[in-house]
C-alpha positions as CSV (number, residue, x, y, z in Angstrom):
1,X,73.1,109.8,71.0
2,X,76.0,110.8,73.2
3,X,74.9,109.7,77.1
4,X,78.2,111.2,78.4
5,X,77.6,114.4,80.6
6,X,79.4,117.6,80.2
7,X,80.3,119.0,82.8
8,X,81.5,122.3,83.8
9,X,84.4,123.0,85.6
10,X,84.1,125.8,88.6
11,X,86.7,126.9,91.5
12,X,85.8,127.9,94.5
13,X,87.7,129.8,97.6
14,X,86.4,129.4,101.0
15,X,88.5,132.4,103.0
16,X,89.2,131.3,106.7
17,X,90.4,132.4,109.7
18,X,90.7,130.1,112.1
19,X,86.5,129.2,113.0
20,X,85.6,131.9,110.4
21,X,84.4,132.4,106.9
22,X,84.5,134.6,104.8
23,X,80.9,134.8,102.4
24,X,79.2,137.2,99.9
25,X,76.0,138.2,99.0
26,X,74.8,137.3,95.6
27,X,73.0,139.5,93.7
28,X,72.0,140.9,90.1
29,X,73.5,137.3,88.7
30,X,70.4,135.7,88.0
31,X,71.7,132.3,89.9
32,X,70.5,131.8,93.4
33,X,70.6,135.8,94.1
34,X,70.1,136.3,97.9
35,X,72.1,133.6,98.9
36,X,75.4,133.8,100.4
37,X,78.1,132.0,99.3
38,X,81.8,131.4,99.3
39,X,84.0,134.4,98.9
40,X,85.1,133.9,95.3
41,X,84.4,131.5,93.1
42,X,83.7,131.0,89.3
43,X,84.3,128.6,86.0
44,X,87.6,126.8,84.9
45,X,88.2,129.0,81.5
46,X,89.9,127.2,78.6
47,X,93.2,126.3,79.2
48,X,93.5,127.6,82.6
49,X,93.9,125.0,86.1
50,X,91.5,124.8,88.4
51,X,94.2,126.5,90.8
52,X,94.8,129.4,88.4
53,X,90.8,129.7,87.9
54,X,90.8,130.5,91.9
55,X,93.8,132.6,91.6
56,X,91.9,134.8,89.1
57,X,88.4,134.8,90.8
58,X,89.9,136.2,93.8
59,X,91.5,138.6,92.0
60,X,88.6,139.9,90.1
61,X,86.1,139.2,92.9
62,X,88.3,140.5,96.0
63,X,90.9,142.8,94.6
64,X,92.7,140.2,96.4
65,X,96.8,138.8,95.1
66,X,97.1,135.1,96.3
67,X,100.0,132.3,95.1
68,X,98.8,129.3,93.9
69,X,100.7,127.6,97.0
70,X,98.2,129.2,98.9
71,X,95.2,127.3,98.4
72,X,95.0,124.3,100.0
73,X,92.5,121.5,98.3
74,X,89.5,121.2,100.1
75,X,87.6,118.4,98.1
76,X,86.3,118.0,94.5
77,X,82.6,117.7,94.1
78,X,81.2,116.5,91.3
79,X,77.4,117.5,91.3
80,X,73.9,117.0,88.9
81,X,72.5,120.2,87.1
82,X,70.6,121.8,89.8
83,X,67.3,123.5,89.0
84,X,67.3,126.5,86.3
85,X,70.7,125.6,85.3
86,X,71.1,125.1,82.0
87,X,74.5,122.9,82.5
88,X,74.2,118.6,82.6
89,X,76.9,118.5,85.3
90,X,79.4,120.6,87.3
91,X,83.0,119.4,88.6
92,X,83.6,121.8,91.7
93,X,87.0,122.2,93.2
94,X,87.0,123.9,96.8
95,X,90.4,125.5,98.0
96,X,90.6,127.0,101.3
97,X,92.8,130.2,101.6
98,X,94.4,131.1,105.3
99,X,96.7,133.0,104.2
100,X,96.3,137.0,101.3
101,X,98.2,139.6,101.0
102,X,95.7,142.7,101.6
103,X,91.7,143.3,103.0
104,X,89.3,141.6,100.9
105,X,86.6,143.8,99.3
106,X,83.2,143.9,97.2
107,X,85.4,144.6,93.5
108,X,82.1,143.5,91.7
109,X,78.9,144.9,93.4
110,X,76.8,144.5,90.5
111,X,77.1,140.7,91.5
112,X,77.4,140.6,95.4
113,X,75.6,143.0,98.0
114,X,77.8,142.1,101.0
115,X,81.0,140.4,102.0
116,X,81.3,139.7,105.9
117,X,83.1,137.0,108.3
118,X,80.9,134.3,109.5
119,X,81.5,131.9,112.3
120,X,80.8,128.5,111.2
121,X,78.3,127.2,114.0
122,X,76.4,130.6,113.0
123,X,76.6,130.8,109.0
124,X,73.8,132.8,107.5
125,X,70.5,131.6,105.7
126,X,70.2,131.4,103.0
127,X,73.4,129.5,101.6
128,X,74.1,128.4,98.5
129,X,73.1,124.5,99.0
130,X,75.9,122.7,97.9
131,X,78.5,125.2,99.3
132,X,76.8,124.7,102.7
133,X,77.5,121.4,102.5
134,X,81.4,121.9,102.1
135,X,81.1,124.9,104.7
136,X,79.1,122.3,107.4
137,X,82.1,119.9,106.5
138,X,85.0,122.2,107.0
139,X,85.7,121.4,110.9
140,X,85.2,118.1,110.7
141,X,86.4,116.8,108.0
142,X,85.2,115.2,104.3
143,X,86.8,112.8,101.6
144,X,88.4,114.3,98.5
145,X,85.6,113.6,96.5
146,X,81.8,114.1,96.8
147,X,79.0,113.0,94.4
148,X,75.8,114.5,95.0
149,X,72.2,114.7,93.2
150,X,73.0,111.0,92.0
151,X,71.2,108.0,92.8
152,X,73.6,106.5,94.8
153,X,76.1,108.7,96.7
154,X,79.6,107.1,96.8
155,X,82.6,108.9,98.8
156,X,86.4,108.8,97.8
157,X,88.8,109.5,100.5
């Protein structure tokens, strides 16, 4: 028997402006619907980079046109199946964007009810749990890698 995990790769892309964030409302997606959560976000496909998965999500989820140069690594979280996932393990890498060319927008409302600007000492409730965790992390600062839903926690900087 194989004890390895497999994990699933997923990008994420936390929009800011200056003390703001941008977040949508998830809906219709069957995965923590009524949450909010980061702008866009969504799985590595094959032979893409984690930097081109963003690139695309934005894209598709924002109607949005970003360079690669433009996302800046946030941190890499690598995270236990959460409950009702049917996944062993996910590998999340953050970007944060300053910096599009046009208005972000809704492009797929069958998956998200709202997208609005949040300040980040007054985000929203619910939020997607480990997403808040980056999002609480994002002024002060975190390591370059996080571990969590394992017995023992250890941080990389």
């Amino acid at each position: 028997m194989d004890s390895r995990d497999q994990l699933t790769p997923v990008s994420y892309v936390i929009f800011r402006r200056q003390d703001f964030v941008l977040l949508q409302l998830r809906q219709g997606t069957g995965y923590l619907d009524g949450h909010w959560a980061t702008a866009a976000a969504g799985h590595v496909e094959a032979n893409e980079s984690a930097q081109d998965a963003a690139s695309r999500e934005v894209q598709e989820e924002l109607g949005v046109s970003i360079n690669a140069d433009a996302l800046l690594p946030l941190v890499v979280m690598h995270r236990k199946q959460e409950q009702g996932e049917t996944y062993q393990g996910r590998v999340d890498f953050f970007f944060q964007c300053t910096a599009w060319s046009s208005e972000p927008r809704l492009m797929e409302q069958e998956k998200a009810s709202e997208l609005k600007w949040f300040h980040l000492d007054d985000l929203p409730s619910p939020v997607v749990p480990h997403e808040l965790h980056v999002l609480k992390s994002l002024r002060s600062g975190m390591p370059a890698i996080i571990s969590l839903g394992f017995p023992s926690h250890v941080t990389t900087k």
